[in-house]
N, C-alpha and C positions, 0 to 999 in steps of 0.2 A: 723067295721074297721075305718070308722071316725074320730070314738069316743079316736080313739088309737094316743098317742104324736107323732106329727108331725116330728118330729126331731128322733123318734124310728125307724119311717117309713123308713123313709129318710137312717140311717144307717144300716136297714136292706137289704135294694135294693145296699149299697154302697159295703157290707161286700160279695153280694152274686153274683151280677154280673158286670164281669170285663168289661173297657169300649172299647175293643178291641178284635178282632180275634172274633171268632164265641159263639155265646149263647144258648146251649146243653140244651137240655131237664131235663136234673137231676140239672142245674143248677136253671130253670125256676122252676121244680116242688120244689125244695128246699128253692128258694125264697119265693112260696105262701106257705111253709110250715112253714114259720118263722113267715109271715103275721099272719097266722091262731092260729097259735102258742100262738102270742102275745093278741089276740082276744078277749080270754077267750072261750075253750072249754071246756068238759067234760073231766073227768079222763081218760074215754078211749079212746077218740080221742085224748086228748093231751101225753098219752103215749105212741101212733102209730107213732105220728108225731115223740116228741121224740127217739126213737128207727132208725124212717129214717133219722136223721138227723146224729145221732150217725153214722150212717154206711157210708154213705155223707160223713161227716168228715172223717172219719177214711182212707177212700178211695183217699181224695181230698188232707191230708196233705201226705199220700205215694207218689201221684202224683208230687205233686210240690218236695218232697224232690228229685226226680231224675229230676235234672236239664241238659238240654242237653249235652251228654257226648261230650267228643275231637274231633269224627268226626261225622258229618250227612253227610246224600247220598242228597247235593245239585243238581240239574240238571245240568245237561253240554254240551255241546256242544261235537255231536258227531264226532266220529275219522276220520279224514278226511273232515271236516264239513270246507267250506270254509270259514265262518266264525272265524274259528283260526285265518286266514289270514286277512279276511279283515277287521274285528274290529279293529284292532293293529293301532293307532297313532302317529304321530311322538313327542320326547320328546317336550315339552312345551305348547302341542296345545291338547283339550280335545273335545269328541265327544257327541252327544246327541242321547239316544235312541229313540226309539218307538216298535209299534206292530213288534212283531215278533221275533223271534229265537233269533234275534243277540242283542233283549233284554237283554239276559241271560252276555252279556259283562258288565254289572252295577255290577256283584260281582266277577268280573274275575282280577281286576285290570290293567283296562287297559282306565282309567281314561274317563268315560262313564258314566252320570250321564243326571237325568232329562227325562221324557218321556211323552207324552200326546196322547189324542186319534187319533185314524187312521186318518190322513187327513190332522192331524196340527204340521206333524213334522217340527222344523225351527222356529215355531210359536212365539213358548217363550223367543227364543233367540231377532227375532226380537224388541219383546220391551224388553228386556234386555241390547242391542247392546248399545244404549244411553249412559246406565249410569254406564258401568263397562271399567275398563282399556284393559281386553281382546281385542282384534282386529279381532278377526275370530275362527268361530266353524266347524266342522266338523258336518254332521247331518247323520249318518244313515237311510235308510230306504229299506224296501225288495222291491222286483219288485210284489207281490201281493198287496202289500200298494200300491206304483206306480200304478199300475193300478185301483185299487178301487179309490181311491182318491187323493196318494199322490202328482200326475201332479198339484192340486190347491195348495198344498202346495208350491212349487217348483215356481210357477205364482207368490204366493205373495212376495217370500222372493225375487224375482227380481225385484217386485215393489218396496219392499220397499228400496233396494240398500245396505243393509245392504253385510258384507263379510263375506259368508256362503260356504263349500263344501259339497253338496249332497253327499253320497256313496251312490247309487244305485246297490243294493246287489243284482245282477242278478242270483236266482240258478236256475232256470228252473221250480221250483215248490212250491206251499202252504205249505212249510215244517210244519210248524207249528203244524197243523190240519188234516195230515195223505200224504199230498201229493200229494195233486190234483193239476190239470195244474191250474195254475192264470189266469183269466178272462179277456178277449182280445186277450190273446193269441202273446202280441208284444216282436222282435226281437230286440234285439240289437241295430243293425241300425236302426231299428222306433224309439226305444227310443231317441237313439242318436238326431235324426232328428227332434224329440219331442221339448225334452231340450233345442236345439239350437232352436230350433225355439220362445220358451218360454223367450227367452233373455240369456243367459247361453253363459259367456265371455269366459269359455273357456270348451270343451268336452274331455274328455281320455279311454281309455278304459284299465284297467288291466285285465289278464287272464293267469289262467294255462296254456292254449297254443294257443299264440299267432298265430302261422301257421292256425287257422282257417278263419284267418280274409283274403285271398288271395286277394281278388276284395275293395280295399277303396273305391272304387267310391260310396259304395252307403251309406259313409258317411259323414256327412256334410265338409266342408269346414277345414283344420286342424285338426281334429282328426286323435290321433296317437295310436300305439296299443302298451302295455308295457307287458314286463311278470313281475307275479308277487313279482318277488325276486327284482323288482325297484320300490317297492310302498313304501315304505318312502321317497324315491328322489321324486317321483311322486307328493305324498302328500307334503314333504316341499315346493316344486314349485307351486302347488294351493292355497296352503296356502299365497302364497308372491302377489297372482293375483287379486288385488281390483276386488270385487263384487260379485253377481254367479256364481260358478265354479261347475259342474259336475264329477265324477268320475261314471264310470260305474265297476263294478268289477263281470267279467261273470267269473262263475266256479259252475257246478253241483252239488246240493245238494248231502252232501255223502249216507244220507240214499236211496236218488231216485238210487243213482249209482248201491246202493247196490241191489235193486229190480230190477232194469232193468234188471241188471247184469244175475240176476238168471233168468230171462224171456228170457235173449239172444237176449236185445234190444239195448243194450249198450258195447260200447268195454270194453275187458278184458286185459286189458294188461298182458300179462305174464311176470310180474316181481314186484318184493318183495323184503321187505327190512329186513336186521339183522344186528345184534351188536355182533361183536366179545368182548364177555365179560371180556379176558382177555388185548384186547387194551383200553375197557371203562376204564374211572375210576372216571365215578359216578358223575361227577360236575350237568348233568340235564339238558344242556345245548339243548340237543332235545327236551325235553320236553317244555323248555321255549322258540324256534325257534317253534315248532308245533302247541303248546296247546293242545294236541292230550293224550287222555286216553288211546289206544293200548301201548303207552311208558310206559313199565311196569316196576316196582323194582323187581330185582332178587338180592339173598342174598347170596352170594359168598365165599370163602376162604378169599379170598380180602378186602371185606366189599360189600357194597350195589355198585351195579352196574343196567346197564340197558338191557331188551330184549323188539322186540315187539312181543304184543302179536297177531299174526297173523288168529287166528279164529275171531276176533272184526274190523285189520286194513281194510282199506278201499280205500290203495294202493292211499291215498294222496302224500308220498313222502318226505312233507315239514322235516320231522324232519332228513332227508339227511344234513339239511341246520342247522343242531347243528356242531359247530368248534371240529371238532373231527377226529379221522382216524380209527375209530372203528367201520361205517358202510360199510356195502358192499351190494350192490345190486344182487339179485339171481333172472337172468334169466331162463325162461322153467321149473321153478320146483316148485311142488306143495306142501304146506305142510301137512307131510305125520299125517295121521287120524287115530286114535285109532281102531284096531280093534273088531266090539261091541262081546261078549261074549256070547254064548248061554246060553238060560234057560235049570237049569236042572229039566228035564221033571218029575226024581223022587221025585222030593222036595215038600213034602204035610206040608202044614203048620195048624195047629190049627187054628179054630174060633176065634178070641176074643170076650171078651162081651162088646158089645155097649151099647154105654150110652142110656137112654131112655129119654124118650121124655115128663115126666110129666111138663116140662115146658121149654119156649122156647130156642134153643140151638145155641147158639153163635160160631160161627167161627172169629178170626181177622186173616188173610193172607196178610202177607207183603214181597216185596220182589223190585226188581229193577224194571221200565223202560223199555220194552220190551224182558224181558225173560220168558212172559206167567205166568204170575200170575192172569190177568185178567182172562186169557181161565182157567184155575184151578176150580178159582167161577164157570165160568158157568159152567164147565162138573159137579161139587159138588150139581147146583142148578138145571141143569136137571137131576141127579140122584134121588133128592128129588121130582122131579116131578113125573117121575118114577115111585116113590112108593106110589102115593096120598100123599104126606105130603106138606106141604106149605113152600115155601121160597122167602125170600127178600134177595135183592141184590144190594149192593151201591158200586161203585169204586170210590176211591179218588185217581187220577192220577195226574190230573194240567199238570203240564211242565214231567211228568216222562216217556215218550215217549223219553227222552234227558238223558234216565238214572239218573231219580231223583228216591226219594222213590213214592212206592206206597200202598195203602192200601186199599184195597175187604173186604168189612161186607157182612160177609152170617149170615143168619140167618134162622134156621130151626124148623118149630112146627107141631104138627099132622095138626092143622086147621087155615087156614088163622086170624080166629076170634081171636088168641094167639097173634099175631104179631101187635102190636101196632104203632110200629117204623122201618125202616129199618137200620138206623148206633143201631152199639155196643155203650150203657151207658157207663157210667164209670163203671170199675168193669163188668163188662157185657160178656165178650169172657168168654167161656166155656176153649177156646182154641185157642194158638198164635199157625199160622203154620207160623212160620218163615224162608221165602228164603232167605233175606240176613239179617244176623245179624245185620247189623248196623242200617238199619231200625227197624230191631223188641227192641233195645235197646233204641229208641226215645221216648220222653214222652207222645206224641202221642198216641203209643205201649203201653208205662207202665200204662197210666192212664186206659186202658184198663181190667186190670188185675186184679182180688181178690187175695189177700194173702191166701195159703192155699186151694183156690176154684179153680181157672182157673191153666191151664195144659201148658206147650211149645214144638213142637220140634222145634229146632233152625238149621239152617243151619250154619256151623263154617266157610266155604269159606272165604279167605281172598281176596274180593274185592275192591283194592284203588278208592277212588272217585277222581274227579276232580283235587280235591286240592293240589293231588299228584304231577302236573303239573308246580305249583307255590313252592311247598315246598321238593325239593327231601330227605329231611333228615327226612318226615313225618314218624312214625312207627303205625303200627298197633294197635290200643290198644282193642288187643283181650281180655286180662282177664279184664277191666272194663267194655266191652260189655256184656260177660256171668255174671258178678258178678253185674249188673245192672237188668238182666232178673230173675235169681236166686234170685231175692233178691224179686221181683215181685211178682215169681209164691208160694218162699215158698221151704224148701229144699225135695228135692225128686221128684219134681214137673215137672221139665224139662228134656229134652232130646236133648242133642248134638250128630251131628253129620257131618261130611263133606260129602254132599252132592254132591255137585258140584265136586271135585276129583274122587269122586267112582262112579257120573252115567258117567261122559265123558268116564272113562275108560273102563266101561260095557256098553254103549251104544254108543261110540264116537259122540258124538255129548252132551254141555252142556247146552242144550238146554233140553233136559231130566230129569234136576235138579228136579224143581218145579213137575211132576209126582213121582217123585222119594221120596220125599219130604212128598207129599201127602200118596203114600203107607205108609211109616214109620209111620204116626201119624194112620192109620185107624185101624196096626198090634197092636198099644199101646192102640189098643180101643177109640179113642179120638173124633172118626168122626160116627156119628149116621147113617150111611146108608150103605146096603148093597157093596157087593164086586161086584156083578151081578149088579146091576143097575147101579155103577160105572166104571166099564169096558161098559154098553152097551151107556153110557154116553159118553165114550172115542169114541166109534166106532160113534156115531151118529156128534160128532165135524168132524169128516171126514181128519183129518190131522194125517200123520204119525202114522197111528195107530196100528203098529206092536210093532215101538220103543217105543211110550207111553204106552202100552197096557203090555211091558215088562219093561219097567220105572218103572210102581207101583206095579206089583209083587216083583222086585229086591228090590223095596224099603221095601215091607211088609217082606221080608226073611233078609232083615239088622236088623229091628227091631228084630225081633226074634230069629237069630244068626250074627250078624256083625260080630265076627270073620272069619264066613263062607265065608259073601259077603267083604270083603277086601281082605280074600284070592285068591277069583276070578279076585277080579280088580286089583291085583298084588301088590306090596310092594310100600309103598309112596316114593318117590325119593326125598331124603334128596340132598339138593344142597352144603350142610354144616356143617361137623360135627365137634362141640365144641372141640377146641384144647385149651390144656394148654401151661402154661407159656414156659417150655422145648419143649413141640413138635411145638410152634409156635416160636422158636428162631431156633430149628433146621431146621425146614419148608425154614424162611426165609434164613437162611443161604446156603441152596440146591441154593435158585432163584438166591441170588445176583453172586455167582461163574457162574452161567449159566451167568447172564447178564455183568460179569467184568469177575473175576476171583476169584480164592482162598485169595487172599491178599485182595480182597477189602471185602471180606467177613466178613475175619478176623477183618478189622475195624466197621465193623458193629456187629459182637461178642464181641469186648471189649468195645463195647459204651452200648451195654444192659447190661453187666456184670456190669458198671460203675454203672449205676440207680440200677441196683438190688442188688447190696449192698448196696450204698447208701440207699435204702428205708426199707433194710431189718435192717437196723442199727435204721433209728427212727421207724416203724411199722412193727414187726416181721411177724406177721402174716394179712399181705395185700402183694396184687403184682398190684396194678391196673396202679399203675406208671411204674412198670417196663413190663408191658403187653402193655401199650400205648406207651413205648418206641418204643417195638416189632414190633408193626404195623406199627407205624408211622416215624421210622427212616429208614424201609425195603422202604415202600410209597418215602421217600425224594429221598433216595438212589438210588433207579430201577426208574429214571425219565424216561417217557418215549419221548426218541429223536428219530430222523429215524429210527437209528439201531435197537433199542430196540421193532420198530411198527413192521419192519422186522422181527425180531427174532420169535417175537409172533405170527405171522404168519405164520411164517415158521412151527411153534409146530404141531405135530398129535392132538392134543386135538381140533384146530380149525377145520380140518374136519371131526371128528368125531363131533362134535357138529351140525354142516350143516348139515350133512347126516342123524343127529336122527332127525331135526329139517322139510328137505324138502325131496322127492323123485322124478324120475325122470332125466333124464337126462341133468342137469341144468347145468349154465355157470354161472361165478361171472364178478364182475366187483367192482373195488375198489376205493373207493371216498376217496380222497388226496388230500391235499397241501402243495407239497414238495417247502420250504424254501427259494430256491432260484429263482424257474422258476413260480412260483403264481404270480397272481394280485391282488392288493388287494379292495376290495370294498371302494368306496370312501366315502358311508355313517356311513359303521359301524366300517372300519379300519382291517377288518380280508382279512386275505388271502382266496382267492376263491376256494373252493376244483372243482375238475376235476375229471372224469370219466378214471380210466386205466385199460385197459383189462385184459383178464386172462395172458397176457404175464408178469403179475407183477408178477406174482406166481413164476418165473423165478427168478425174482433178489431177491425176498424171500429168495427161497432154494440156492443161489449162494453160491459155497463153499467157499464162505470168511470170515474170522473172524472178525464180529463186532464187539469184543470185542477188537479187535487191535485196529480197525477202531478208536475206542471212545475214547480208550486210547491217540491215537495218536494226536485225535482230542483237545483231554481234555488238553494234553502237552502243545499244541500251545496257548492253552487261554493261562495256566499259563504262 
């Protein structure tokens, strides 16, 4: 090797390992395989080498050619997670991360950058402070940092005098890391009494609910309690206060809420939030007041509007606080839960034949962030154990506990002695079981893959990520997800199917997916181990083991007649079906006489008649201008003013929607700001909506015609 130009050497090491992200074993082995290469070996060592390299290649330029498609499953910050809240800064002023959750605010856009280890949050601003025009930062830090060490941090930045505001991100627990109490165990008012003692010019406390705070006394000297719909006023005022300043910001982690909740340790509030779809109209504007991933796209007559999705929310609330009159709060009522389906008992399915084992058998499972794709591997790798065969097992999770992707390597061979590695090579999975599509379309996923050799089921579910939050006009890009896997496995190779739809509906609960998931790929033959060892696999996890245990039979009876099993789970409920140009003129034409009358109708028919000839005269055969007229002259026209929120509420469609949606005997309560009697906030300039009881439902249904009303109204402008 020596003996070999130095400068060969040199770009053989350059050609083969990248100077970033992680360095794989087929990378390494490929490298010394180029060394050797170049050496001078024998004929038939150098045409082994050659042959692996060939396949290397071949493997390594598929991979890079799928470059990361339009969406990744980024982590997020979960629903309810008060960190929606408390990251948010006020315009002109920028914040500094560190350890912890609210890390995740660096790709949120909320102007959050910079972060260092546990202990030195403030640190770098400090000697930064000198020599930049800025005049004050804001510093994040969790109250598990705060107690581990972040108190020294906090000590120096009052030494050094610099003008910094702590957020002291109070949730009640190590969200991070699964949720353990943070060590020390201090309250609020200790901290409080901490910080001021530390030199801290001025202390505050924000919180979802201020009434906890009954007794001040047992905090220091001026500390006041805000809710947190005043933390931008809060913050521009720390911000204007030379020196150290403190913000405390208490509000329960949402995921702790959620596990209390089900322990029966923590209150439940009975009440819950929805969007009357047809008062939305789509601007996003809760989603960009919440930061909240339950704010889901629903795809309408209308166009894209919003719902929450209430098996996820987490009864935060904040996105009430989008300018809107399209939420309403539902009191005492629960929402109502899929009925799960019995198995039928006569249903005997054939064997398949399983792959064998002459060498070692690759599993890649991907899927979200705590919808049990972990638990999958293990029931898959105590099945293998089960049967004397050997299995490794690696989870690549990171931040996916926040709903990022994840990704479980099983790997299965008759004898430990086979098993050299536990992650999947490149090219290496036998078999993608794919939870969520957008994961398994990652290159990550694809590099994974042999053309022709490895298998996929895919889960089709359309799960928006995060980004849905900052982007409301994002669309799905389903068919470049399946035509990135397809393109992977090899045609004939993979198997779709909607998961996620069809186990919620036969098991209610979509938590059942990833079992369900699992059946379908063992029915296509794809998973080397028995049915018996993998149900006693299921029973020995000890969790829900009737529903799981019925999860992957439903799933093995899709694979082998899916017509059966959608028959079972009932018809997909299309929210919207494609209307042409006539039925979408006629359409509008029905709404606008509901919301004016027939004359105003008629001007909204002679202005699309106008474009459609118009366009039929230069492009006979197009309508896309006079279908965008259609929509969007009906949108200008039906604004929607009181009357019109009225109206809409007043319609049968809105409680037929509630009643599919909650059961129970539940109360509404309707979030407004009517026009003239609002106040309006002095930071952001909107009127304040307000809480009115079910006695609005009254002037709803009031026999008076709004259409006079508006008319009458509309007069007087002119």
């Amino acid at each position: 090797l020596h003996r070999v130009d130095r400068r060969q050497r040199q770009m053989c090491i350059r050609d083969r390992f990248q100077p970033y992200a992680e360095l794989t074993p087929a990378m390494i082995a490929n490298a010394l395989a180029e060394r050797l290469k170049i050496s001078g070996l024998d004929q038939e060592g150098t045409q082994r080498i050659e042959d692996a390299l060939s396949r290397y290649d071949r493997m390594a330029v598929h991979a890079s050619g799928n470059q990361p498609p339009t969406m990744s499953r980024t982590p997020y910050f979960c629903s309810g997670c008060p960190h929606n809240t408390s990251t948010k800064v006020p315009e002109g002023s920028r914040a500094g991360a560190g350890i912890g959750c609210h890390y995740m605010a660096m790709w949120m856009d909320r102007d959050t950058s910079g972060f260092t280890h546990m202990g030195a949050e403030g640190v770098n601003w400090v000697g930064q402070a000198q020599f930049v025009e800025t005049n004050h930062i804001f510093q994040n830090i969790g109250d598990g940092t705060y107690n581990h060490s972040g108190v020294l941090a906090i000590r120096q930045a009052a030494a050094s005098g610099v003008n910094i505001t702590y957020k002291i991100l109070y949730n009640d627990a190590v969200a991070m890391t699964g949720g353990q109490p943070h060590e020390g165990g201090m309250t609020v008012d200790e901290v409080a009494r901490q910080v001021h003692a530390e030199g801290a010019k001025r202390v505050v406390i924000v919180t979802d609910e201020p009434d906890k705070y009954p007794d001040m006394s047992l905090f220091p000297p001026g500390v006041k309690v805000h809710h947190r719909r005043a933390l931008m006023a809060v913050q521009k005022d720390l911000r204007d206060t030379p020196g150290l300043t403190v913000m405390i910001y208490d509000q329960t982690c949402a995921a702790e809420k959620r596990r209390r909740r089900k322990r029966g340790t923590f209150p439940n509030p009975a009440k819950r939030a929805f969007i009357n779809e047809r008062v939305c109209e789509g601007c996003g504007d809760c989603g960009v007041k919440s930061n909240c991933v339950s704010v889901a796209p629903v795809e309408t007559e209308f166009g894209r509007k919003r719902r929450i999705d209430q098996s996820s929310c987490n009864k935060d609330y904040s996105c009430m606080d989008g300018f809107c009159p399209s939420f309403v709060t539902v009191l005492n009522g629960e929402p109502r839960k899929a009925t799960p389906v019995a198995d039928d008992p006569q249903s005997v399915l054939p064997a398949p034949d399983l792959p064998n084992l002459d060498k070692p058998y690759g599993i890649l499972l991907t899927g979200i962030g705590g919808t049990g794709v972990v638990t999958v591997n293990a029931v898959l790798s105590m099945a293998a154990h089960l049967e004397h065969k050997a299995a490794t097992v690696i989870d690549m999770a990171g931040l996916a506990q926040k709903g990022g992707a994840v990704w479980s390597h099983l790997r299965i061979a008759n004898s430990p002695e086979e098993l050299h590695a536990t992650r999947i090579a490149m090219g290496g999975a036998s078999l993608l079981l794919g939870c969520d599509m957008v994961t398994s379309a990652q290159p990550d996923s694809i590099a994974k893959l042999e053309h022709g050799v490895s298998k996929a089921v895919i889960n089709t579910y359309r799960q928006f990520t995060g980004d849905f939050t900052r982007d409301p006009d994002f669309q799905f890009p389903t068919d470049e997800l399946m035509q990135r896997i397809e393109g992977a496995t090899g045609p004939g190779s993979t198997h779709f199917v909607d998961g996620t739809d069809i186990a919620t509906k036969l098991m209610g609960d979509s938590i059942a997916t990833n079992l369900f998931m699992m059946g379908f790929a063992w029915q296509k033959g794809l998973i080397p181990l028995s049915s018996e060892a993998i149900l006693r696999a299921i029973e020995l996890n000890g969790v829900a083991l009737d529903m799981n245990k019925s999860a992957f039979q439903w799933g093995r009876t899709a694979a082998y007649d899916l017509s059966k099993v959608e028959a079972a789970a009932g018809p997909k409920v299309e929210r919207t079906k494609p209307m042409d140009l006539d039925e979408t003129i006629a359409h509008r034409v029905e709404e606008l006489t509901k919301y004016q009358n027939r004359r105003y109708a008629k001007r909204y028919e002679a202005l699309v008649a106008k474009v459609r000839e118009a366009e039929a005269a230069k492009t006979p055969e197009k309508s896309g201008l006079a279908m965008a007229a259609a929509k969007y002259a009906h949108k200008l026209m039906a604004f929607k003013d009181e009357y019109e929120v009225a109206r809409l509420y007043a319609e049968p469609d809105f409680r037929k929607r509630l009643e599919a949606q909650f059961e129970g005997d539940f109360e509404l309560r309707f979030n407004l700001a009517p026009p003239i009697t609002s106040k309006t906030d002095p930071v952001t300039g909107e009127q304040i909506k307000k809480e009115y009881g079910p006695g609005m439902e009254k002037w709803f249904h009031r026999p008076v015609s709004y259409t006079h009303l508006r008319a009458h109204e509309t007069s007087l402008h002119l």
